[in-house]
Structure formats: structure tokens, C-alpha cells
C-alpha positions as CSV (number, residue, x, y, z in Angstrom):
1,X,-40.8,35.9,-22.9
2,X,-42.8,34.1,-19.9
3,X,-45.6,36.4,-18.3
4,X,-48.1,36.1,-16.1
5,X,-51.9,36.0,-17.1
6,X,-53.4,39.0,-15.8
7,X,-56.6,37.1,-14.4
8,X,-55.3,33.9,-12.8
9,X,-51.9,34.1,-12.7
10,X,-50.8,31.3,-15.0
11,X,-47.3,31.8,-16.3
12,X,-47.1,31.7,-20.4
13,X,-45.1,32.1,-23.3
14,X,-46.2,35.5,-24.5
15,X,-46.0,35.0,-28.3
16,X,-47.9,35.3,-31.5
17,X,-48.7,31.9,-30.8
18,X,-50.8,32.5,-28.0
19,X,-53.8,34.1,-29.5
20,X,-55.2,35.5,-25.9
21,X,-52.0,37.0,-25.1
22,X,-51.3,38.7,-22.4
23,X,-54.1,35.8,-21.0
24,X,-53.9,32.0,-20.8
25,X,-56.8,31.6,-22.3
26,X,-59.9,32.6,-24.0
27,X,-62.2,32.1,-20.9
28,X,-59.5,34.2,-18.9
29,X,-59.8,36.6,-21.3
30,X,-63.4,36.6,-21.2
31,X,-63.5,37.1,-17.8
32,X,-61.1,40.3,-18.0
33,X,-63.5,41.2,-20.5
34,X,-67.0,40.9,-18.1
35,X,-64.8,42.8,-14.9
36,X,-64.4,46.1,-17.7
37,X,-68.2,45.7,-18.3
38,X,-69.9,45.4,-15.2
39,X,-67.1,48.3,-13.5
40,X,-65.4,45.8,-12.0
41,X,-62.4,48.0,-13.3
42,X,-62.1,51.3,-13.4
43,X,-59.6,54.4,-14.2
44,X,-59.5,57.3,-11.9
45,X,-60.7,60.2,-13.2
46,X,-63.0,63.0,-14.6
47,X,-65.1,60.8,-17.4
48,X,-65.1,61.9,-21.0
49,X,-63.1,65.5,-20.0
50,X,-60.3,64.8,-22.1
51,X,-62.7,63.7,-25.1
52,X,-64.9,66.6,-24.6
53,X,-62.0,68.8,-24.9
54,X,-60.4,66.8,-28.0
55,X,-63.9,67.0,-29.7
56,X,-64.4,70.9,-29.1
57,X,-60.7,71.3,-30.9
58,X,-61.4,69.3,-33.6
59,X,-64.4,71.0,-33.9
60,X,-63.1,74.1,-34.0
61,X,-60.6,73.3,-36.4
62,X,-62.9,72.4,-38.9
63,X,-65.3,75.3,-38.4
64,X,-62.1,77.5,-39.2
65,X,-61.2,75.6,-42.6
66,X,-64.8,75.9,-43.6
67,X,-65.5,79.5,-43.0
């Protein structure tokens, strides 16, 4: 299956071949890699609220199986 690499567009073979799949190459890949680090990218919305909220279950599962 032929996609395009998600930083400059190349079009490749996306296989087990390719070991930067969905990218072209490592230094695409890398630069995918810096744009997540520095914010470049980012997902809407609230930060951590969903992890908060999956921590306080869990938590409180656990606190009910050792009481």
C-alpha cells in the first residue's frame, strides 16, 4: 500500500520493510519527532482530565479490595 509521509510528502511503500513507516525516513521521522516536543503539535483539549479521572478510579478500586 503507497502512502504519503506525514512530514514531506514523499509517497512509499508502507510495509514492514520500511522501518520509519508511516515516514520516508529516519530524519523525517525525527523531525515529526522535534514538532511533538517543542508543541509544534498539539491536541485540543483539557490536559491530563481524562488521566486524572482514570487515576482517581483506579485508585479507588484498589482502596476498596484492600479495606
Amino acid at each position: 500500500m503507497k502512502v504519503k509521509c506525514p512530514t514531506c510528502g514523499k509517497e512509499i511503500e508502507y510495509s514492514s520493510a520500511n522501518p520509519w513507516r508511516p515516514f520516508c525516513s529516519e530524519r523525517c521521522k525525527l523531525i515529526d519527532l522535534g514538532e511533538w516536543a517543542s508543541d509544534g503539535y498539539v491536541i485540543e483539549g483539557d490536559p491530563g482530565c481524562s488521566v486524572v479521572k482514570l487515576l482517581s478510579a483506579a485508585i479507588a478500586a484498589f482502596s476498596a479490595c484492600t479495606a
